[in-house]
Structure formats: structure tokens, C-alpha cells
N, C-alpha and C positions, 0 to 999 in steps of 0.2 A: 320583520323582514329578515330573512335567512341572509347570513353572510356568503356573499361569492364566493369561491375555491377554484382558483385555474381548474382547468380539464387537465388528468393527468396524459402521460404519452402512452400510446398503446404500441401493440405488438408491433405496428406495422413502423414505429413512430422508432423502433427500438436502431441501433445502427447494425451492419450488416456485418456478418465476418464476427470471428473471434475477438472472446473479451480481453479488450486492454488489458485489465490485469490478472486475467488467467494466465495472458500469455506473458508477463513480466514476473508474476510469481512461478514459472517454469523457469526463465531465465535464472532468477535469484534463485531455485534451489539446486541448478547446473553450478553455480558460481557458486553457493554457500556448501556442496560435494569438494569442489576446485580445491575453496581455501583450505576445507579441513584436511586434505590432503597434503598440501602445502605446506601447513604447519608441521606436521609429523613425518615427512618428507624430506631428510637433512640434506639429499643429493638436487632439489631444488632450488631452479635460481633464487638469490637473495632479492628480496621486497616483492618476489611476486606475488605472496601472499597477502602484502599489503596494499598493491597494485590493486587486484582483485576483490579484495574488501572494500577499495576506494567506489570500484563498479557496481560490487553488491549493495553500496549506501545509495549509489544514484540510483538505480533501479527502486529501493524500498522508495527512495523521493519521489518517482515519478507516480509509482505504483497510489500513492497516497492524493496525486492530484489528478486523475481520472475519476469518472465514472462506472464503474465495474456495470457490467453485462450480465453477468450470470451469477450463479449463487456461490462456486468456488472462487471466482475472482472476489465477491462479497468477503468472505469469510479470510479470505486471505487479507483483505483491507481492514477488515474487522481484529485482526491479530495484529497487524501492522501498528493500528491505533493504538491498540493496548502496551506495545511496547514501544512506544513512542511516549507514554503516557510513564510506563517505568521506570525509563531512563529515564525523565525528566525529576522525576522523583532522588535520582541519585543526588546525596548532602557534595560527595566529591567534584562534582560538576559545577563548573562557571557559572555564572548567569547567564550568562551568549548562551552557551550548550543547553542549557535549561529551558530556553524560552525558543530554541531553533527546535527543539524536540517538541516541546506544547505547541508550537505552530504548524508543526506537522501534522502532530496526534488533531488538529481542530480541521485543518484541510481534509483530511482522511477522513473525519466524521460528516463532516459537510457531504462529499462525496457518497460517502457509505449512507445516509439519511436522504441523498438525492435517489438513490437505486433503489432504497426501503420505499422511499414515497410515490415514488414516477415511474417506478417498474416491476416491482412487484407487488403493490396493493394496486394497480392500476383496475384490477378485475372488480374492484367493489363497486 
């Protein structure tokens, strides 16, 4: 007896409109132009640059608990993991900071293995 396997989602199953994290990896790289300008920028206000950092962290967090749509939004999740997975690795870091970055890096993988399974092998 063949093990069951949900039906994956197809095309039509996919949701409408622009990928979540296409469109937040666009944000994040407006913001991550912003900061580095910021920094080398001595006639800018002070903390904006930190301000801005603070928004480019939420955006990678958000980016990590979606779905991705498309294959850029993928790959962008897929990087995302990967350095969530580096930091995590830093000796200089807390345990909190350590385990808030691997929580990430597994949310992100989750997600990014929901879009490999249920959207783009859908055709097999």
C-alpha cells in the first residue's frame, strides 16, 4: 500500500499579485542603499542610520516568515537562511542572539521547503 501525499497547490492554487518577498527583498535593498549611505555620510542625521538598520532587520524577519511566490523572492530567502545560520554561528554572540538567529534561519527554511514542495515541484 503506497503512502498518501497531500495534492500539491497548483498554478491556479498559487496567490495573486506580487511575491511577498520579492517585494520586501526590494524594500531591504532601498534600505540597505539608505544605510550605507548613512554611514559615510557625516552631514546625516545621527541614528538614522540605526533607525534604518532597525527597519532593514524587520523586513529580513518578515521576509523569512512568508511564503515566497517566485524564484527571486526564493533565492532571496534562501540567502536570508544562510545568514541567519552565520550569525548564529558567531562565538561573540549571546545565547538569546544565537538562538533568535537559528529560529530564523528554521522559519525561513520551513517556508523556502513549503515554495520547493508546493510550487515548484507541483508539475511532477
Amino acid at each position: 500500500m503506497a503512502e498518501e501525499r497531500p495534492e500539491p497547490e497548483t498554478e491556479a492554487a498559487r496567490p495573486a499579485g506580487p511575491c511577498p518577498v520579492s517585494t520586501l527583498a526590494t524594500d531591504w535593498a532601498i534600505l540597505d542603499d539608505q544605510i550605507a549611505g548613512g554611514w559615510v555620510d557625516v552631514t546625516a542625521e545621527p541614528g538614522l542610520a540605526l533607525a534604518l538598520d532597525a527597519l532593514r532587520n524587520a523586513v529580513m524577519a518578515r521576509a523569512v516568515g512568508v511564503t515566497a511566490g517566485s524564484v527571486s523572492g526564493a533565492a532571496f530567502q534562501a540567502w536570508l537562511v544562510g545568514l541567519h545560520v552565520s550569525i548564529a554561528d558567531d562565538p561573540e554572540l549571546d545565547e538569546d542572539a544565537r538562538t533568535r538567529h537559528l529560529r530564523l534561519a528554521a522559519e525561513g527554511a520551513r517556508h523556502l521547503l513549503r515554495y520547493l514542495t508546493t510550487l515548484r515541484l507541483s508539475a511532477d
